[in-house]
C-alpha positions in Angstrom: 0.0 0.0 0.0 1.4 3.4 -0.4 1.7 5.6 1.9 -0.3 8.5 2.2 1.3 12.1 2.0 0.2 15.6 3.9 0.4 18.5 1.2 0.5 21.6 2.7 -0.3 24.8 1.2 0.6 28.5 2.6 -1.1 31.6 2.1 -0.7 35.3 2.4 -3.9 37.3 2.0 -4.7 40.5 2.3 -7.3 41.4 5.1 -9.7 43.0 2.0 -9.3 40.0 0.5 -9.7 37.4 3.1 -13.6 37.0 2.9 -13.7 36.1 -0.5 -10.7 33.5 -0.2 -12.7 31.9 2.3 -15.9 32.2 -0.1 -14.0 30.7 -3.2 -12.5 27.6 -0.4 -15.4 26.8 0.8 -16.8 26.4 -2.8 -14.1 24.5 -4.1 -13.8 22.6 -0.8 -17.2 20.5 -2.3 -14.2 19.1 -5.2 -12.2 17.7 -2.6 -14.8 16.7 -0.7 -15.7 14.4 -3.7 -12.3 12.8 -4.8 -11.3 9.5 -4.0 -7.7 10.4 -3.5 -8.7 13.1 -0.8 -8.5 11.7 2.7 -8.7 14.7 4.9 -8.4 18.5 4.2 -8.7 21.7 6.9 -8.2 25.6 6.1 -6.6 26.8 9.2 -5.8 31.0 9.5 -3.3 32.2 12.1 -4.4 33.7 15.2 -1.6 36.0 15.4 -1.4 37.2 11.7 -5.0 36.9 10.1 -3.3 37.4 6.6 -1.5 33.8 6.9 -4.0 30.9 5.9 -2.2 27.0 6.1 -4.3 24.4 3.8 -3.8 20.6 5.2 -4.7 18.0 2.4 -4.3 14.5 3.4 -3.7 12.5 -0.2 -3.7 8.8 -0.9 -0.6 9.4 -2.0 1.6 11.8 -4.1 1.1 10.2 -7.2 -3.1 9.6 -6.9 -2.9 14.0 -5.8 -0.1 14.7 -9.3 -1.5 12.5 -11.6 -5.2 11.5 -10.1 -7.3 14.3 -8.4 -5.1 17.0 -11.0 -6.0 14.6 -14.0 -9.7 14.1 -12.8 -12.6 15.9 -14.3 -13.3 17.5 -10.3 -9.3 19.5 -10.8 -10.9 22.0 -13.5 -13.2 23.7 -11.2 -11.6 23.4 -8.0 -9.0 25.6 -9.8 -11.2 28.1 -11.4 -12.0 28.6 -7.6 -8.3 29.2 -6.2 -7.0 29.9 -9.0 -7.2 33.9 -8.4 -5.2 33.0 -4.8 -1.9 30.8 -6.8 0.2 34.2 -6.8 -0.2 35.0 -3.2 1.0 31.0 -2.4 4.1 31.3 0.2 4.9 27.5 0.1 3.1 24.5 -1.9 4.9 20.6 -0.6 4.0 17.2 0.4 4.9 16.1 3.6 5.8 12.3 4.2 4.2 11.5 7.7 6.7 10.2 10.1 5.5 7.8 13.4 6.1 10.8 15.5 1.5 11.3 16.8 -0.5 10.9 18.4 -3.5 12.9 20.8 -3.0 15.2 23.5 -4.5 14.5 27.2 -7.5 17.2 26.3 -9.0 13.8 25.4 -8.8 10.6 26.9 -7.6 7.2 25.1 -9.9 4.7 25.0 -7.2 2.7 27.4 -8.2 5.1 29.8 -11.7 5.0 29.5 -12.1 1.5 29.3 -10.3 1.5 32.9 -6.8 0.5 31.4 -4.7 -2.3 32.4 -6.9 -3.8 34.8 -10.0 -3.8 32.8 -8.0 -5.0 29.8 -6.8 -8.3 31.8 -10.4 -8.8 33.2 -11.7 -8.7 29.3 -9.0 -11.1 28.1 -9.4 -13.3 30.9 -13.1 -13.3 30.5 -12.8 -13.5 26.7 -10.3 -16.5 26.6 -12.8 -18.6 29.3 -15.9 -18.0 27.2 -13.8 -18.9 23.6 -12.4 -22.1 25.4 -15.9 -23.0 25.8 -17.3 -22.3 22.7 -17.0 -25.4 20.1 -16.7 -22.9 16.6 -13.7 -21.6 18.2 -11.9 -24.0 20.8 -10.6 -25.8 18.0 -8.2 -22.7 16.4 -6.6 -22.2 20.2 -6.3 -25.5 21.2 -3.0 -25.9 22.9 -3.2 -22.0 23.9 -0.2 -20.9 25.8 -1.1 -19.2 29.6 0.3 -16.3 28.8 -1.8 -15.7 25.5 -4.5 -13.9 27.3 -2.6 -11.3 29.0 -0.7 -10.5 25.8 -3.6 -9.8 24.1 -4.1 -7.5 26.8 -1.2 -5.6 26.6 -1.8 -5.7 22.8 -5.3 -3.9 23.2 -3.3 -1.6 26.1 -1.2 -0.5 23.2 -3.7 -0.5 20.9 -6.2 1.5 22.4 -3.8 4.5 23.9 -1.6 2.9 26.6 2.0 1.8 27.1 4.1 0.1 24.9 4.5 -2.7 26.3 3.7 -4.9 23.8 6.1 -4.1 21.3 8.5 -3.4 24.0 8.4 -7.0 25.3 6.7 -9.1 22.0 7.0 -7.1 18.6 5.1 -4.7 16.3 2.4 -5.2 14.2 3.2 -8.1 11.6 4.6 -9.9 15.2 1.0 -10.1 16.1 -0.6 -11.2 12.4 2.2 -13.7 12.2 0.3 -16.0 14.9 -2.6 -16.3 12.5 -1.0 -17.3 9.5 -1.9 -21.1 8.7 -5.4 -21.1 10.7 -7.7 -20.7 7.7 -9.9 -18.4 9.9 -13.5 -18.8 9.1 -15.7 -16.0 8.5 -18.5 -17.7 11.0 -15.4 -18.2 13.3 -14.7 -14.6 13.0 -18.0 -13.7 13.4 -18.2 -15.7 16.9 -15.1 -13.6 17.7 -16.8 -10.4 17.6 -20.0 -11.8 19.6 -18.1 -13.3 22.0 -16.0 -10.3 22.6 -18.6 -8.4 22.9 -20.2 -9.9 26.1 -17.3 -11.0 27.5 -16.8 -6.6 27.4 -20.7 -6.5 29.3 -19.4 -9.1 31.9 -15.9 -7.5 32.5 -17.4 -4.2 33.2 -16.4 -2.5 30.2 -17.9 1.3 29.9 -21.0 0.8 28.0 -21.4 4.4 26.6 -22.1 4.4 22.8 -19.1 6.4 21.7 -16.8 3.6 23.6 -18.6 0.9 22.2 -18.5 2.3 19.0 -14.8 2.6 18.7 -14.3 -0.7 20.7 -16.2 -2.7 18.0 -14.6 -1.1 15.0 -11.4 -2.0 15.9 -12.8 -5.3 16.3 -13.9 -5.5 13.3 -10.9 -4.1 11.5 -8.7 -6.1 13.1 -10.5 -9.8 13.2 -10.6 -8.9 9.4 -6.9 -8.6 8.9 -6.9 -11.7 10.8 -8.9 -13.9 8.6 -6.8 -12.4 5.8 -3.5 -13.0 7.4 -4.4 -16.6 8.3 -5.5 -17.4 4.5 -3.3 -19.3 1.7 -2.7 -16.0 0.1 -1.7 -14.0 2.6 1.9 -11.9 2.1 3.4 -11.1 5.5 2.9 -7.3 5.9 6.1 -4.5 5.8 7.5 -3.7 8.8 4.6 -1.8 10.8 4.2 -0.3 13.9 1.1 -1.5 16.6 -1.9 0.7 15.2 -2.8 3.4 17.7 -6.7 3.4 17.7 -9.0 6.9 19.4 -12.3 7.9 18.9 -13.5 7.0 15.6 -10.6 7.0 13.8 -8.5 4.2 12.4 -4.6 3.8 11.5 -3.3 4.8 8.1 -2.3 1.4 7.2 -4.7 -1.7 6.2 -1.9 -4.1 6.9 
């Protein structure tokens, strides 16, 4: 997959001119809004100059911004819009993301909320007792090692906000989908997953709040998904990746 690339664009308007900059932005804002190789965008102006204006554009990649959104039939009006603004452009790049992020404390990380470590063993330990049990899913972790549980925990720790402990002590990302490949992961079995997880989340206590959940299930989903892939005859062990860091409806800029 390639990587995605920040474009950042820098302005200098005129205060008599600011309100229709905005105008033409917010008109040609609709183009980007439409492309497929558009991930994100945001028009920020500086508190301390009003004249400065930053654009943010979060591409697919380079290459899909150069030669796809510029080449696409949406590029034509989105220029006739900011077009009149090129000459007062102070700097026009593409930024290569580095693994330097993350959020501030403002908001808490869903390893917080869900009551961190502790809560995070209880689920596992819940989790693991309810899949032993179940007869789709005993079978794929027969044999399971005692530590499995609470390395799925620190996992989900990392995951979800908390320390690093899991790549500190086991590995990154294609560590973990390594110990799938082979198991020809059914989608029913991966299906029980999710159910399972789910209540064994109810009976560990787990906040129940719909924005929690939310978030809680779609990394559920994303990542049981990988694993049914990763545990496939076709599957290609992924580049070298760090643990995904998973907030509040958001998901990692990687699909493994």
């Amino acid at each position: 997959m390639t990587a995605q690339t920040v474009e950042y664009i820098r302005y200098r308007i005129p205060e008599q001119r600011s309100a229709q900059f905005l105008a033409a932005y917010t008109r040609a804002a609709r183009q980007l809004a439409a492309a497929p190789q558009c991930v994100a965008y945001e028009l920020a102006r500086c508190e301390e100059d009003a004249e400065r204006f930053v654009l943010r554009i979060t591409w697919t990649s380079t290459e899909a911004h150069l030669e796809g959104f510029r080449g696409s039939e949406l590029f034509p009006p989105f220029l006739a819009e900011i077009g009149p603004y090129v000459e007062d452009v102070e700097e026009m790049r593409h930024y290569e993301p580095t693994p330097v992020r993350g959020d501030g404390s403002a908001v808490p990380t869903l390893y917080d909320w869900a009551g961190g470590a502790e809560a995070l063993s209880r689920l596992t330990e819940v989790f693991y007792d309810k899949v032993l049990k179940d007869d789709l899913l005993a079978p794929l972790f027969a044999g399971l090692a005692p530590e499995h549980a609470e390395h799925v925990a620190l996992w989900l720790g990392e995951v979800f906000g908390g320390p690093a402990t899991y790549s500190e002590t086991q590995g990154d990302h294609g560590h973990m989908v390594a110990k799938h490949f082979g198991r020809n992961i059914s989608e029913r079995q991966r299906r029980r997953w999710v159910d399972l997880v789910q209540d064994a989340a109810d009976d560990a206590g787990l906040p129940t709040d719909a924005e929690f959940r939310s978030a809680f299930l779609a990394y559920v989903e994303w990542g049981t998904r990988l694993a049914v892939y990763f545990s496939g005859p076709d599957a290609q062990p992924p580049a070298k990746q760090p643990v995904p860091r998973w907030s509040w409806g958001s998901m990692p800029p990687y699909q493994g």
